[in-house]
C-alpha positions as CSV (number, residue, x, y, z in Angstrom):
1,X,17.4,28.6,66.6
2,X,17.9,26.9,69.9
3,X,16.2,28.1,73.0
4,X,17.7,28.4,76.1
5,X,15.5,27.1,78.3
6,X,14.0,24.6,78.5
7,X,15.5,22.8,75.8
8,X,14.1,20.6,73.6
9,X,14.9,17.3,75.3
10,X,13.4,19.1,78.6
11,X,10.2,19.7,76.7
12,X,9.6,16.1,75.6
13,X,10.8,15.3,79.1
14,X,7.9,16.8,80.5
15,X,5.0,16.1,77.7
16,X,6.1,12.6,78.0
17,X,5.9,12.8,82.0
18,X,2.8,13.9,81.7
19,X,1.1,12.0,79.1
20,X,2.6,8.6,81.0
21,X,1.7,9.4,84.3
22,X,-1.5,11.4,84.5
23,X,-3.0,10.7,80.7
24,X,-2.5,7.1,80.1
25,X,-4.1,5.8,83.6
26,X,-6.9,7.9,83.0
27,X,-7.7,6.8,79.4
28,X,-7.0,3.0,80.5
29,X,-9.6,3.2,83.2
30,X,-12.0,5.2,80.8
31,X,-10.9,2.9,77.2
32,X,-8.1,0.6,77.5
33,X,-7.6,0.7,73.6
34,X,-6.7,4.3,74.3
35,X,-4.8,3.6,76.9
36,X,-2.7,1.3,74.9
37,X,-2.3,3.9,72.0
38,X,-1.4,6.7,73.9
39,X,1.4,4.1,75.1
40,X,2.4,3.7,72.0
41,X,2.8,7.6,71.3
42,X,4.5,8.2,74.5
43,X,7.1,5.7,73.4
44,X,7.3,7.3,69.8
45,X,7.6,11.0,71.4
46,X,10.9,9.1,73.2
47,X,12.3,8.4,69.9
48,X,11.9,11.7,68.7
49,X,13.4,12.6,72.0
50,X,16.5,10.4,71.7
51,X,16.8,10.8,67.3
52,X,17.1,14.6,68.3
53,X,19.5,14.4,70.6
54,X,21.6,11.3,69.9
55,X,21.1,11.3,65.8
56,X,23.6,13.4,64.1
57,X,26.7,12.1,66.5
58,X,25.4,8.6,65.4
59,X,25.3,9.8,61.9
60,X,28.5,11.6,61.8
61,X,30.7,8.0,63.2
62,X,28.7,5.7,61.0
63,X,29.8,7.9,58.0
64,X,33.1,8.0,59.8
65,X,33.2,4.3,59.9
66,X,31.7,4.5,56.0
67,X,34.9,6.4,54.7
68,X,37.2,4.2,56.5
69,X,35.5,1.0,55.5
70,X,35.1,2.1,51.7
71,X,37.9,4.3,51.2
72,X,35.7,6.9,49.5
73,X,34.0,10.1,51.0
74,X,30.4,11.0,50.2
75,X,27.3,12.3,52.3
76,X,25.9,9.1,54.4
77,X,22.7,7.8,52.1
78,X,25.5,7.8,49.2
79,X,28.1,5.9,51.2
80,X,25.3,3.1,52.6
81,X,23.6,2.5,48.9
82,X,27.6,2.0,48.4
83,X,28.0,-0.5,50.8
84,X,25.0,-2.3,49.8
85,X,26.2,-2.6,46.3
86,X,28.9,-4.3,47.8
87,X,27.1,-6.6,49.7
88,X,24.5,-7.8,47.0
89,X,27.9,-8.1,44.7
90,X,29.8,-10.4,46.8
91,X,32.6,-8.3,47.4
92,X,32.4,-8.2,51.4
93,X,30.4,-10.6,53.8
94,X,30.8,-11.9,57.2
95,X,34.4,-12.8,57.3
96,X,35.5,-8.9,57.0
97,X,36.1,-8.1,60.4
98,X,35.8,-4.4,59.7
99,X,32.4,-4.5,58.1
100,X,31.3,-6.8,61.3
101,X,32.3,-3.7,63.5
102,X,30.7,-0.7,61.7
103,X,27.7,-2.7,61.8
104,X,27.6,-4.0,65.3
105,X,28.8,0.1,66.2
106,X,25.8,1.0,63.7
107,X,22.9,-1.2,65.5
108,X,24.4,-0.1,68.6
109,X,23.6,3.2,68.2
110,X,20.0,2.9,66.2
111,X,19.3,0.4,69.6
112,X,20.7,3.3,72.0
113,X,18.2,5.8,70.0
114,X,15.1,3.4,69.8
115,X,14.9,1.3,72.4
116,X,17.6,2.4,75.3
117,X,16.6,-0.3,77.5
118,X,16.7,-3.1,75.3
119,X,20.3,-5.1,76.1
């Protein structure tokens, strides 16, 4: 069950505050290796961050855009291994203008979630 506050996102907010600007410079002047690995988990914890709160409205268009594309409904994994059958069998590529869009919309979103600042 949800909390009120703080919420979730507010709770990474902070531990990853935190960990970037007070524990990282201290462990790169002490052991720059763990410095660069607490980098590393600072930018995972944003992930997390972002997958919590931006996942399921990804997941729920891209098996919006599933249903429309294959004309079938089914939970997401089913409707992807779907669309991959397709693929490997030759029955859509490139030139389908509708399987170009769900996939640019798709990366779109996975981008949005694991790497916001990437354009």
């Amino acid at each position: 069950m949800a909390q009120d506050r703080p919420t979730a996102s507010e709770l990474f907010a902070a531990i990853i505050d935190f960990l970037r600007e007070e524990a990282t410079p201290a462990l790169d002047r002490a052991d720059p290796r763990l410095g660069f690995q607490m980098r590393v988990a600072v930018n995972s914890l944003g992930i997390l961050e972002r997958e919590g709160r931006l996942g399921p409205d990804a997941d729920a268009r891209e098996r919006s855009r599933l249903i429309a594309l294959l004309g079938r409904d089914g939970a997401l994994a089913e409707l992807n291994a779907a669309l991959a059958a397709e693929l490997r069998a030759g029955r859509r590529d490139e030139r389908d203008a509708a399987l170009m869009a769900h996939l640019e919309a798709t990366i779109a979103d996975k981008i949005a979630i694991a790497n916001p600042k990437w354009k």
